[in-house]
C-alpha positions as CSV (number, residue, x, y, z in Angstrom):
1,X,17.1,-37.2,-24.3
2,X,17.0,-34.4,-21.4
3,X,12.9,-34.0,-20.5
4,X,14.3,-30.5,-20.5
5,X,15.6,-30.5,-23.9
6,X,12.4,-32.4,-24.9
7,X,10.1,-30.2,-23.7
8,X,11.6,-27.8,-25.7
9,X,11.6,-29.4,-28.9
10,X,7.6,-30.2,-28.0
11,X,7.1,-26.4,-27.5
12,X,9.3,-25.6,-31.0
13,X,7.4,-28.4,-33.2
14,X,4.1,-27.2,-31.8
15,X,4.0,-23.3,-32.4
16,X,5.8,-24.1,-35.9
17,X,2.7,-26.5,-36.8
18,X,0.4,-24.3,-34.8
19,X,1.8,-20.7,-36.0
20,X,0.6,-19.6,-32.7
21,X,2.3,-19.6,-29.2
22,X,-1.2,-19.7,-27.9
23,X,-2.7,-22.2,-29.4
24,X,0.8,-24.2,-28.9
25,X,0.5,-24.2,-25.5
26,X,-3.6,-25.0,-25.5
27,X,-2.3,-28.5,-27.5
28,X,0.4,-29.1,-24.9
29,X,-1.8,-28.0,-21.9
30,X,1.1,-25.6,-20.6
31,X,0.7,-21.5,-20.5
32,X,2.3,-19.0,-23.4
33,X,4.6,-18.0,-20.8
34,X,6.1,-21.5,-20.3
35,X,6.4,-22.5,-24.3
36,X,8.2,-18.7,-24.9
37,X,10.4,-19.8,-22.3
38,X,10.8,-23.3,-23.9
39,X,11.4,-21.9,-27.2
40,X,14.3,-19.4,-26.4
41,X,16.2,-22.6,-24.3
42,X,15.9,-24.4,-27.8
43,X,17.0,-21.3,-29.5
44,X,20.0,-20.2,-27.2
45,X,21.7,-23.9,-27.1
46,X,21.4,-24.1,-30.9
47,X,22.8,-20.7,-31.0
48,X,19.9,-19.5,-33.7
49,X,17.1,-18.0,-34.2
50,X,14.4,-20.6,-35.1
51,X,11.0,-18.5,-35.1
52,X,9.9,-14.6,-36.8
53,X,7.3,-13.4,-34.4
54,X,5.1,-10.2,-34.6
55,X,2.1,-8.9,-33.9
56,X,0.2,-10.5,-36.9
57,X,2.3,-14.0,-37.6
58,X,4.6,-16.7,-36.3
59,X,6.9,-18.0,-39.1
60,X,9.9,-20.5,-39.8
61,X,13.6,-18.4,-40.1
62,X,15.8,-20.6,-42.3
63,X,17.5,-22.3,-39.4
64,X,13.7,-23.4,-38.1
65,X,12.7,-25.0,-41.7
66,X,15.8,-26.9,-41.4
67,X,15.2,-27.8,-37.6
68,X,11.8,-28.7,-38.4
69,X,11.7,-32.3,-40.1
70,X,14.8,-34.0,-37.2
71,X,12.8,-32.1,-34.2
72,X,9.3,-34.1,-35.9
73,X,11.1,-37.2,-35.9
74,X,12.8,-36.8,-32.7
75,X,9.5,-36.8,-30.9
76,X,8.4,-39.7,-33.1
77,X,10.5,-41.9,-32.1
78,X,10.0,-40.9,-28.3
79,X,6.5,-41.7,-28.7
80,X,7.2,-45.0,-30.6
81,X,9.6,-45.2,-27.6
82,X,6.8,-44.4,-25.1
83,X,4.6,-46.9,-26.7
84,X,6.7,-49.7,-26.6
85,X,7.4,-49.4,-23.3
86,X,3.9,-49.5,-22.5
87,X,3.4,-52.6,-24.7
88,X,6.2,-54.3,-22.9
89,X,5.1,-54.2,-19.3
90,X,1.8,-55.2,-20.4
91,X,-0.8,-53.0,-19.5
92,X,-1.7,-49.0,-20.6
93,X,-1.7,-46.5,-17.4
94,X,-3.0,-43.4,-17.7
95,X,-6.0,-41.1,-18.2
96,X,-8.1,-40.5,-21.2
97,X,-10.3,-37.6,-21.3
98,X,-13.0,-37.3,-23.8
99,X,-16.6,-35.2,-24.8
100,X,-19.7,-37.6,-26.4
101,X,-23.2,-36.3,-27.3
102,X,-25.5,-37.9,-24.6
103,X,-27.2,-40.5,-26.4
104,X,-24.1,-42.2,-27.0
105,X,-24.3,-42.9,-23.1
106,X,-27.3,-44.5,-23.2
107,X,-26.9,-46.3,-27.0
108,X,-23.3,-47.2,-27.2
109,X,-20.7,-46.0,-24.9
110,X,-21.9,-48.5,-21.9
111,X,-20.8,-52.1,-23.6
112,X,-17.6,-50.2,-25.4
113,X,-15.9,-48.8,-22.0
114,X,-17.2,-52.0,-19.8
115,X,-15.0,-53.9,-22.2
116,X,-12.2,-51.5,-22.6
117,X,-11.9,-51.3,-18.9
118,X,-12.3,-54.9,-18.5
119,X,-8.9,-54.7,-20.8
120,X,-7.1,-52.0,-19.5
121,X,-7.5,-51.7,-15.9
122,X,-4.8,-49.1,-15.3
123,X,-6.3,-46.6,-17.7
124,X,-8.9,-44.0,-16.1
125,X,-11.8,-42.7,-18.0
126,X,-13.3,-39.3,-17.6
127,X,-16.1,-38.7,-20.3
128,X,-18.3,-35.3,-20.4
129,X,-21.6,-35.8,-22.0
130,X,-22.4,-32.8,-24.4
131,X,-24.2,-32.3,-27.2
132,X,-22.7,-29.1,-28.2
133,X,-19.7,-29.1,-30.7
134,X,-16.9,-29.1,-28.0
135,X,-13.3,-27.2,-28.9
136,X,-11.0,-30.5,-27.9
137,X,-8.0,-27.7,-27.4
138,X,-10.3,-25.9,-25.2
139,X,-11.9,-28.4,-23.2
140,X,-8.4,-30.5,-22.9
141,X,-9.9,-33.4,-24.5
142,X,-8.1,-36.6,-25.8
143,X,-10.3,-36.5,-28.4
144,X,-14.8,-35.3,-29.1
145,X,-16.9,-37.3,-30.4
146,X,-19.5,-35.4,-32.9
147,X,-22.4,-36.5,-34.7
148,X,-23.9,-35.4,-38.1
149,X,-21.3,-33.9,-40.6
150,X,-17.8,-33.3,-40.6
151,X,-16.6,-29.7,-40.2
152,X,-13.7,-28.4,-42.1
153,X,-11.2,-27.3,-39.0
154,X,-7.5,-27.8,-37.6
155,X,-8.5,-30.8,-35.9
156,X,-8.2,-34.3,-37.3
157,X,-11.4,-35.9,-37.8
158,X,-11.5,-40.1,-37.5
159,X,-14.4,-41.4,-38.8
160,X,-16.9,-44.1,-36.4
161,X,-19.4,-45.4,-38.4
162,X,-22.3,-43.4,-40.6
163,X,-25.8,-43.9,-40.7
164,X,-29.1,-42.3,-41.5
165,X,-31.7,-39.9,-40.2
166,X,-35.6,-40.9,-40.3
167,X,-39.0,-40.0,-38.4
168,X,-40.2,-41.7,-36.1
169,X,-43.2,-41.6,-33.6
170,X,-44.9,-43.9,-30.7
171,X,-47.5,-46.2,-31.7
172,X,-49.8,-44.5,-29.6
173,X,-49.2,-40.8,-31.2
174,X,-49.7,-42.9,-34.6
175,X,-53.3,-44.0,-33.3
176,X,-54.3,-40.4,-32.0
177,X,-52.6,-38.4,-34.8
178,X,-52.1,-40.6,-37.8
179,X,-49.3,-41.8,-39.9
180,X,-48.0,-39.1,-42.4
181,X,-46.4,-40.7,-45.3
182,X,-45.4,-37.4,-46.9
183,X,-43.2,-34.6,-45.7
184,X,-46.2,-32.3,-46.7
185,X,-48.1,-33.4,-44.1
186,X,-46.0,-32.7,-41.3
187,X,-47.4,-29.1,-40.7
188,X,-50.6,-30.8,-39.4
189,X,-48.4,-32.7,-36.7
190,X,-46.2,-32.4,-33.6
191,X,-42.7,-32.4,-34.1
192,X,-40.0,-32.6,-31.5
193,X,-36.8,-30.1,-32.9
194,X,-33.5,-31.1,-31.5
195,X,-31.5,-27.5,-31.0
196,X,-28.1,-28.7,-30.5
197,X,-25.3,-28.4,-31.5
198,X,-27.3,-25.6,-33.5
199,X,-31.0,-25.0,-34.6
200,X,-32.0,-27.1,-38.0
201,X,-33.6,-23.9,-39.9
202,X,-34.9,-27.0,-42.1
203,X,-35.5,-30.7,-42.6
204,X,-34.0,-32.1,-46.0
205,X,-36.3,-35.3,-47.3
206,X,-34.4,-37.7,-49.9
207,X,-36.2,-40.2,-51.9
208,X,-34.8,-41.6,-54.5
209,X,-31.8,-38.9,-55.2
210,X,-34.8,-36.3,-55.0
211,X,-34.7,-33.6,-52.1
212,X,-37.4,-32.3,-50.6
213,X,-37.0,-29.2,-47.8
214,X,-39.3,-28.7,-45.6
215,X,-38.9,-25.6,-42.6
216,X,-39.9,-27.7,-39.1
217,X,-42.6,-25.8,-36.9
218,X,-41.6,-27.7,-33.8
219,X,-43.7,-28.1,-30.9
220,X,-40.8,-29.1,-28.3
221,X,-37.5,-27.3,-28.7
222,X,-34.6,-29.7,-26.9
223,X,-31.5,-29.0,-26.2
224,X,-30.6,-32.7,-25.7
225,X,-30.8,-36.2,-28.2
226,X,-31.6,-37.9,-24.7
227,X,-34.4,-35.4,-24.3
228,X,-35.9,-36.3,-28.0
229,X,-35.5,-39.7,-28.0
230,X,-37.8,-40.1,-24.4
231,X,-40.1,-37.5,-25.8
232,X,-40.8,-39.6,-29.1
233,X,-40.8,-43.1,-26.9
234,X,-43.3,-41.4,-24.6
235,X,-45.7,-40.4,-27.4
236,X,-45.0,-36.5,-27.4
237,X,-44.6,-36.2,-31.0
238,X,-42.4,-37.2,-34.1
239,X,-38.9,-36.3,-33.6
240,X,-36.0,-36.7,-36.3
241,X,-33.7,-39.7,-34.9
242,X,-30.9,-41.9,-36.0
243,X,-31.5,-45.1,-37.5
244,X,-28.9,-46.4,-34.7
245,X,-31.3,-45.3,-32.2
246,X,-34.4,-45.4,-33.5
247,X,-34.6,-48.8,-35.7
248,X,-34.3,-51.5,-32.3
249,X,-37.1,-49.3,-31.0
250,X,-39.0,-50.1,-34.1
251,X,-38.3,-53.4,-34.0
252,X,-39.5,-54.2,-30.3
253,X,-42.9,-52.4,-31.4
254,X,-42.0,-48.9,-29.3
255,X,-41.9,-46.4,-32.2
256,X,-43.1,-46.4,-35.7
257,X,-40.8,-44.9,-39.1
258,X,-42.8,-41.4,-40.1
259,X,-42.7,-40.7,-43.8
260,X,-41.1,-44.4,-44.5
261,X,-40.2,-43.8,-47.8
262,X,-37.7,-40.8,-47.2
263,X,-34.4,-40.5,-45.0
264,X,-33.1,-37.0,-43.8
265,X,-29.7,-36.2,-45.4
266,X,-27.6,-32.8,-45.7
267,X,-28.7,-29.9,-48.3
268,X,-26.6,-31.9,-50.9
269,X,-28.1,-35.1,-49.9
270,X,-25.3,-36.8,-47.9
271,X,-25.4,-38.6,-45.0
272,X,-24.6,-37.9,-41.7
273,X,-21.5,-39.5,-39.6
274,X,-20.1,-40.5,-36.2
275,X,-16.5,-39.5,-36.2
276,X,-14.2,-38.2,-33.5
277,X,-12.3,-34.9,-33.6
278,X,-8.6,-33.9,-32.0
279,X,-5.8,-31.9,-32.2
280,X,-2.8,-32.3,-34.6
281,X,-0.4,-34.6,-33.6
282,X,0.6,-38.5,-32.7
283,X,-2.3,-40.1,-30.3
284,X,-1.2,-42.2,-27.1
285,X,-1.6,-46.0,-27.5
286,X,-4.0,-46.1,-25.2
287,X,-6.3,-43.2,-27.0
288,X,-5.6,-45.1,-30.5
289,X,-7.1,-48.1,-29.0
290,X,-10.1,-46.7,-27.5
291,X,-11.0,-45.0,-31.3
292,X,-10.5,-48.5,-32.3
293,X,-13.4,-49.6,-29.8
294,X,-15.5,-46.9,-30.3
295,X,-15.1,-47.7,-34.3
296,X,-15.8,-51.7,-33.7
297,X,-18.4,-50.9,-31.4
298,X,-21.1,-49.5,-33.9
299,X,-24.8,-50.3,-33.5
């Protein structure tokens, strides 16, 4: 297949799915200017017009809703074709860009992309540490990977591994402040509030199917999980962790579990997840294997 004709069927497939020309070329990292153009090739060589367009919509003529399906599996079988090209010569090339709250930098990401370099020398990383809720179309991301709870969006969400929230405190702020077993007790104590992605406006306490909500008067506000973690390890008050972080601290003696008998869960008492988030549409080998990593890799 001509890349031109290609291209063009990319640019068709990707407004149709994305009913925008915008957010079409956002997914294919080109400009509006260059998928229009795309779009009325495609439409002049099949001598039809495939896409209604106005001010308020973007939507399928007849002739698109029967283009649609052949153009999808067109570029399904060039990526199966791309794929096993790569899988033949042996070895992935190419880049993969991708967003990761901070901690996973210190916790996780270190032993997973050691090994998956070790594997795939031709591939180039290029990770941005955030712990705010990053667009992947926005940022040009492969793929973000998000903490807590899965957001309803356009984006496909592939789930990592889930865990659970506790307390937890230094051994030291334990001595000087005591140990509060209930969540009541909290207002006579430091807490360390972790503001991103968004402010917590409360804690939810489950015990035995039973919620408890409590409204956190933080004494620290931090805008990073890095930031909370050091602040709990260094004795600055009890901070609201991850068992994935926070239970091998408790187990070499350097924090403590605050209210033991409760976990922190959602308003509905769910617990939280590790997934990653991208766009609509087939993932490059090498991406797919690097989800796979990330997934096998969990504390």
């Amino acid at each position: 297949m001509a890349l031109d004709m290609l291209r063009e069927i990319q640019a068709f497939v990707s407004i149709a799915h994305k009913r925008s020309f915008v957010a079409a070329a956002r997914a294919l990292g080109r400009s509006p200017s260059a998928i229009t153009r795309a779009l009325q090739a495609l439409e002049d060589n099949a001598g039809s017009k495939l896409l209604n367009r106005n001010a308020n919509a973007v939507t399928l003529t007849e002739a698109g809703e029967r283009l649609l399906p052949h153009a999808e599996r067109l570029l399904d079988v060039q990526r199966d074709a791309a794929d096993e090209l790569a899988a033949l010569s042996g070895t992935a090339q190419g880049w993969i860009r991708f967003a990761a709250p901070e901690l996973l930098g210190q916790q996780v990401l270190p032993t997973v992309l050691a090994e998956f370099s070790r594997r795939h020398p031709q591939v180039t990383l290029d990770v941005q540490f955030s712990d705010q809720s990053l667009d992947p179309l926005q940022g040009k991301f492969d793929f973000v990977v998000r903490g807590a709870f899965p957001q309803s969006s356009e984006l496909i969400g592939y789930p990592l591994w889930s865990y659970r929230r506790h307390l937890y405190a230094s051994p030291n702020y334990v001595a000087r402040a005591g140990l509060a077993q209930e969540p009541e007790a909290l207002s006579e104590h430091a807490l360390i509030l972790h503001t991103a992605p968004r402010i917590l406006k409360a804690w939810h306490f489950c015990r035995d199917g039973q919620i408890t909500r409590l409204q956190p008067r933080p004494r620290l506000r931090l805008s990073a999980g890095s930031a909370v973690f050091h602040s709990a390890l260094a004795g600055a008050g009890i901070a609201r962790l991850a068992d994935w972080v926070g239970e091998p601290q408790v187990a070499a003696g350097r924090l403590v579990r605050v209210c033991p008998s409760y976990h922190l869960t959602s308003s509905s008492g769910d617990d939280p997840q590790m997934h990653a988030v991208y766009p609509a549409g087939e993932l490059p080998a090498r991406v797919r294997d690097l989800l796979q990593a990330l997934r096998r890799g969990k504390p």
